[in-house]
DRENROSE-40031 format. One line per 10 residues: number of its first residue (from 1); their letters; for each residue y negated, x, z negated of C-alpha. Coordinates in steps of 0.02 Angstrom, whole numbers. Example, Ala and Ser with C-alpha at 12.3 -4.5 7.8 and 13.67 -1.06 7.14 Angstrom:
// DRENROSE-40031
1 = AS = 225,615,-390 ~ 53,684,-357
This chain:
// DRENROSE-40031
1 = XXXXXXXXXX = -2981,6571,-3824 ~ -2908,6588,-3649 ~ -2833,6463,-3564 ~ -2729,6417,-3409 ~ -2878,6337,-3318 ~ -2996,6478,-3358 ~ -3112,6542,-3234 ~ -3201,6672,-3342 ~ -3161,6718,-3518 ~ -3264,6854,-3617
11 = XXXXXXXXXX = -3206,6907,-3770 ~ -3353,7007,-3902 ~ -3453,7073,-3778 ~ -3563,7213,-3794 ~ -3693,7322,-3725 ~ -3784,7452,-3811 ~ -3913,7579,-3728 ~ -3943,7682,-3841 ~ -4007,7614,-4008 ~ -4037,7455,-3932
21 = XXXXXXXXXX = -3900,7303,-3936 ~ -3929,7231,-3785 ~ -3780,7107,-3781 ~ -3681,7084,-3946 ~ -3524,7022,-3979 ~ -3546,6878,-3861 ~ -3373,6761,-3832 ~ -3365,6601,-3724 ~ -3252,6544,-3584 ~ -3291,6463,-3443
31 = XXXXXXXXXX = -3152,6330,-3336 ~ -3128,6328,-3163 ~ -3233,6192,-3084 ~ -3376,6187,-3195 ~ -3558,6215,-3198 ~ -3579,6321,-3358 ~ -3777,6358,-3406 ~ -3829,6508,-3468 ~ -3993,6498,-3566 ~ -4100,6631,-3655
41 = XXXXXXXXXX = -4282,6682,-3658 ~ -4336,6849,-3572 ~ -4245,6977,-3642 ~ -4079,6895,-3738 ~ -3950,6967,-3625 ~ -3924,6842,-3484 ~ -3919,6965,-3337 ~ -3830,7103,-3429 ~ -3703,6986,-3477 ~ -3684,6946,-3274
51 = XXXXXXXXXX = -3681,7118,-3232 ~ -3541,7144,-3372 ~ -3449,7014,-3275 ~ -3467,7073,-3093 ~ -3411,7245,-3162 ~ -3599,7328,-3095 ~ -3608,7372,-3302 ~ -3459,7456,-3412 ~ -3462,7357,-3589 ~ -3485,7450,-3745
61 = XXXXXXXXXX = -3343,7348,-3822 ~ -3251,7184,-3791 ~ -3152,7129,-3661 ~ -3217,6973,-3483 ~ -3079,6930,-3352 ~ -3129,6844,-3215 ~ -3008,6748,-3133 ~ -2853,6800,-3240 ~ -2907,6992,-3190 ~ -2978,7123,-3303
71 = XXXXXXXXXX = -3151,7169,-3249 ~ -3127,7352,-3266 ~ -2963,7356,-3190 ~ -2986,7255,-3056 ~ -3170,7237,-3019 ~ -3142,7263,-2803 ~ -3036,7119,-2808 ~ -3125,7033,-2899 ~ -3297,7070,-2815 ~ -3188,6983,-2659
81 = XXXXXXXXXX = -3186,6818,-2736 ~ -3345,6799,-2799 ~ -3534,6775,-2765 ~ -3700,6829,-2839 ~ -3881,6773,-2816 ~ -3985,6882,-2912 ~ -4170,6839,-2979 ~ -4241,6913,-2851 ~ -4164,6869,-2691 ~ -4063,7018,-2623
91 = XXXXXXXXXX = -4113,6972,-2414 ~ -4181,7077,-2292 ~ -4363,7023,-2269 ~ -4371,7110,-2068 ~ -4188,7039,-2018 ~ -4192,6851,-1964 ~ -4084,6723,-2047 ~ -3967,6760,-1932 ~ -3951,6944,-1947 ~ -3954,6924,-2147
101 = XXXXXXXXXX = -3820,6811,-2138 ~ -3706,6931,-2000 ~ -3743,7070,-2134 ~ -3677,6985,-2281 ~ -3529,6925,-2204 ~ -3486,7071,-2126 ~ -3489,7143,-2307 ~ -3383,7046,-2380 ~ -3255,7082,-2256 ~ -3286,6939,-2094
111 = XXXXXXXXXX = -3276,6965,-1938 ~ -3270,6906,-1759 ~ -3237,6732,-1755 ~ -3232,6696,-1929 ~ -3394,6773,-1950 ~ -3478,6666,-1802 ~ -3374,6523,-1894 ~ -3451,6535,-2064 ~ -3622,6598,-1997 ~ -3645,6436,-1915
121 = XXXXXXXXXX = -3546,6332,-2075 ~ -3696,6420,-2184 ~ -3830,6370,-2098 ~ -3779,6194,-2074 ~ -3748,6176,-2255 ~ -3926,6231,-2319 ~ -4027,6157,-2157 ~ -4078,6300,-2092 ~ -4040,6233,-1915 ~ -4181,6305,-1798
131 = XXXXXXXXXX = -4245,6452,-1894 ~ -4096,6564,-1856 ~ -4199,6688,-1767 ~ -4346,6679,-1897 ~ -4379,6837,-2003 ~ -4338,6802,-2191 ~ -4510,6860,-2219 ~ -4596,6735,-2148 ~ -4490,6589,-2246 ~ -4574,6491,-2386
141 = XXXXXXXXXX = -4491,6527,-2549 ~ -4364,6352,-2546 ~ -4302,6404,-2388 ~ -4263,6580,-2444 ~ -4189,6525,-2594 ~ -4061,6450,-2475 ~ -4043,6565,-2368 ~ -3998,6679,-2519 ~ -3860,6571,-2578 ~ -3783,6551,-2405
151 = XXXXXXXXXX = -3780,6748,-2416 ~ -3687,6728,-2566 ~ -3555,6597,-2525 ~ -3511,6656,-2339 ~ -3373,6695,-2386 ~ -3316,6566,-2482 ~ -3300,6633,-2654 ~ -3204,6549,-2806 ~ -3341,6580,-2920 ~ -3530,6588,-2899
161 = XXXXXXXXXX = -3654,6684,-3004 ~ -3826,6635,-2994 ~ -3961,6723,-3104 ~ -4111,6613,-3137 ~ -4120,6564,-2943 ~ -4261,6440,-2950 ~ -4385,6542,-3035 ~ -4555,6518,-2955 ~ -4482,6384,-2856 ~ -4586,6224,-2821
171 = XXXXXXXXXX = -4466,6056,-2896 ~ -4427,5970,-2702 ~ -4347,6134,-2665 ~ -4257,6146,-2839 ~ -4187,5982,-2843 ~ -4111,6016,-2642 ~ -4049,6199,-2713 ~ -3971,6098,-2839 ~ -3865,5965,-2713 ~ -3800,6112,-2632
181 = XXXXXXXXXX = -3740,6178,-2807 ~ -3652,6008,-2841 ~ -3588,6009,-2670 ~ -3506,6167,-2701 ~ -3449,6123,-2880 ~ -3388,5965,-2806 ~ -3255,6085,-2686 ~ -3186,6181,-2842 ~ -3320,6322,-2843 ~ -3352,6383,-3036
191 = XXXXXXXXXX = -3548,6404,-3044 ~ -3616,6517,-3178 ~ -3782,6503,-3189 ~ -3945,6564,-3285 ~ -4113,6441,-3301 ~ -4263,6408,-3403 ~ -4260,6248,-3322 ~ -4202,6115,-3439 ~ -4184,5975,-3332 ~ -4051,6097,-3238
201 = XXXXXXXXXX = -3987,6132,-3404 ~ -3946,5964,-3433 ~ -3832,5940,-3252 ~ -3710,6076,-3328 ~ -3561,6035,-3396 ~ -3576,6166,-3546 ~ -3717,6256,-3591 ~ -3727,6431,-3700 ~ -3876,6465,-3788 ~ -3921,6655,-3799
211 = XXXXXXXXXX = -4048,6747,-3923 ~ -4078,6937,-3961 ~ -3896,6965,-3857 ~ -3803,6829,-3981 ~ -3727,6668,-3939 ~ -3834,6568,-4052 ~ -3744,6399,-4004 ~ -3637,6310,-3862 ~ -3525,6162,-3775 ~ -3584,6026,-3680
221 = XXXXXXXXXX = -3775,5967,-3685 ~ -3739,5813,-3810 ~ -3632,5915,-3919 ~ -3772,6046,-3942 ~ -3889,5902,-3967 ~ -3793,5836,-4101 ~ -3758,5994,-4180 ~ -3922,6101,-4188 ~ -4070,5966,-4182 ~ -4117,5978,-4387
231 = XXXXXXXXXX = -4197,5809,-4390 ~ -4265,5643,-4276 ~ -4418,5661,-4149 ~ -4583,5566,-4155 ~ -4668,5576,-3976 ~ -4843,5561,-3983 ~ -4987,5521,-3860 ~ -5132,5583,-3960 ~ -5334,5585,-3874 ~ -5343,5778,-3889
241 = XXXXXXXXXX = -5164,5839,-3898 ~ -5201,6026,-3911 ~ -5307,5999,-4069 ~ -5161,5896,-4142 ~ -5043,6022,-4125 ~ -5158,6141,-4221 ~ -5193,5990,-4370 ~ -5022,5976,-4388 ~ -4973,6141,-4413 ~ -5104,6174,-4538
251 = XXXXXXXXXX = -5043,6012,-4611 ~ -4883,6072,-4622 ~ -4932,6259,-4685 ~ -5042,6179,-4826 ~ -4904,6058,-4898 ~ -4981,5908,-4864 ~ -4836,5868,-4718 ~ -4661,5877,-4730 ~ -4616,5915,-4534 ~ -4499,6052,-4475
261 = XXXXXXXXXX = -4599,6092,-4292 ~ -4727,6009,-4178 ~ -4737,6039,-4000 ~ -4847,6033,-3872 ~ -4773,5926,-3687 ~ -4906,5907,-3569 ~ -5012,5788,-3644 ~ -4863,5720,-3777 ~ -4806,5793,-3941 ~ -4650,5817,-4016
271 = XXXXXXXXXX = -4640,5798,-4208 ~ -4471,5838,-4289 ~ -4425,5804,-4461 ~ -4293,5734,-4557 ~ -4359,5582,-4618 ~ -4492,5540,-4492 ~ -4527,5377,-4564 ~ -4594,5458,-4709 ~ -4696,5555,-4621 ~ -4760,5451,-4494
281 = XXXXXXXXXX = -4891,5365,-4606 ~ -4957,5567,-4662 ~ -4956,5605,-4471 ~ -5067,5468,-4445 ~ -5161,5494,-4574 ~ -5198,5669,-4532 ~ -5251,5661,-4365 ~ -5369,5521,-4402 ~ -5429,5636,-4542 ~ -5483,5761,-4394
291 = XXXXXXXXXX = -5549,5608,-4284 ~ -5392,5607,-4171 ~ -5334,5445,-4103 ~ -5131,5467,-4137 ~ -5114,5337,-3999 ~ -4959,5264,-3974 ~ -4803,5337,-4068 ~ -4622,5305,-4061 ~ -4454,5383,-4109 ~ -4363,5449,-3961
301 = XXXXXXXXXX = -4190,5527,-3937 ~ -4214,5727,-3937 ~ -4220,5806,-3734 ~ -4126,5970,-3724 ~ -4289,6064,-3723 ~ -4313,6004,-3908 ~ -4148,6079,-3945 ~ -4179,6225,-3875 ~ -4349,6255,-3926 ~ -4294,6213,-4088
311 = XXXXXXXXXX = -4152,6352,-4102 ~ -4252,6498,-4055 ~ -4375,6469,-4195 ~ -4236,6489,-4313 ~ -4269,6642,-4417 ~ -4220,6802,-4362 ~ -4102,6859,-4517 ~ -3981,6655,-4479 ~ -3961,6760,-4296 ~ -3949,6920,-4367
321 = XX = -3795,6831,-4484 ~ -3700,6748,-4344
């Protein structure tokens, strides 16, 4: 599995507490350069995995280097080279930007000049120009989501770790958190990150879907696409889409429709199935059966959220078998 260009390689890894398998058996490598997504629901293993890899958590079993470096071996020098922006952001709320910033860099070993170098590199790069003396606390949550990853890149690390750090964040503010991300991706920076975002999901190079602690599928977003989605999509704009969703289903559960899920999208639904054109006249029929107006309906190429919802409805025992 490893390779000469590999920033991260984990090898069946595994965390038990107890009775409980948090993590099992989970492989992938990541290369240097690349955005590689991590994505799970609550609870698959996503942060335990992380905390695996910055050597914070000793594995049950298996084997993750990080940078060509055995995490148990080597974990301070590792920890030297890399960053980490946990969920919740790890800043001071009573020190100012500045102060959080001296802090950080100080811990990871900067000082004097350097440190009054990258202090004022940091806040240049996420616009924080004129709130150097504000207290974190007082921040809106955008800003202290970059203020959090200039804490974590002071020191200009070879490889990022970011766990799910745009949760709760309004989309202006993701979409700038995610420039600086390609800005740092763009200067040979390996970013690791963990989302529930699927539009974020879809700006990574490779993607690794993770369910009950198992790799469940991965490789790039098409490549899962093409792999995992069981059948075609019909997108539909129906006059009470909540009530559809519920037709459909029974539909479905009764025999009368031959569909493999429906999901709700705002005010659009998502009907997969194999043979769509098949179905599409029962669809119809059904809703109008229930005095629904299907509105307009058209086959569309499956987003990654399809996939992904898709693959964690898979029964438990096709995980349980992987």
């Amino acid at each position: 599995m490893k390779n000469g260009n590999s920033a991260i390689t984990a090898v069946e890894l595994t965390k038990n507490f107890g009775d409980f398998v948090a993590v099992s058996k989970v492989s992938f490598e990541v290369s240097s350069g690349e955005i590689f997504g991590f994505l799970g629901p609550n609870g698959s293993g996503k942060t335990t995995t992380i905390r695996m890899m910055l050597g914070l958590l000793k594995p049950t079993s298996g084997q993750v280097n990080v940078l060509g470096m055995e995490v148990d071996e080597k974990t301070i020098q590792i920890r030297q080279q890399v960053g980490y922006m946990s969920q919740r952001f790890s800043l001071y709320n009573d020190l100012t930007v500045k102060q959080n910033l001296q802090f950080y860099g100080m811990a990871y070993g900067l000082s004097n000049a350097d440190l009054k170098n990258r202090i004022k590199e940091s806040i240049q790069l996420s616009g924080l120009e004129g709130r150097e003396d504000t207290q974190t606390k007082n921040l809106s949550g955008g800003w202290r989501q970059r203020l959090a990853l200039s804490a974590a890149i002071i020191h200009h690390p070879t490889i990022l770790f970011l766990d799910e750090p745009t949760a709760g964040v309004d989309p202006v503010s993701r979409r700038a958190f995610w420039n600086l991300l390609y800005e740092q991706a763009a200067s040979g920076v390996t970013i690791f990150v963990t989302t529930h975002y699927m539009d974020e999901a879809e700006h990574c190079q490779r993607l690794a879907f993770l369910r009950n602690g198992k790799i469940i599928a991965q490789g790039s977003p098409d490549l899962i696409k093409n792999e995992i989605m069981p059948g075609q999509v019909l997108e539909i704009v129906p006059s009470d889409p909540e009530r559809a969703v519920e037709v459909l289903r029974s539909a479905r559960h009764a025999g009368r429709l031959q569909i493999d899920d429906v999901e709700l999208f705002g005010t659009l639904l998502h009907v997969i199935a194999s043979d769509l054109e098949k179905q599409q006249p029962v669809i119809n029929y059904e809703l109008r059966q229930a005095d629904i107006d299907p509105g307009p309906m058209a086959l569309i190429e499956p987003t990654l959220e399809d996939v992904f919802i898709a693959s964690m409805r898979k029964p438990r025992k096709d995980i349980d078998n992987l």
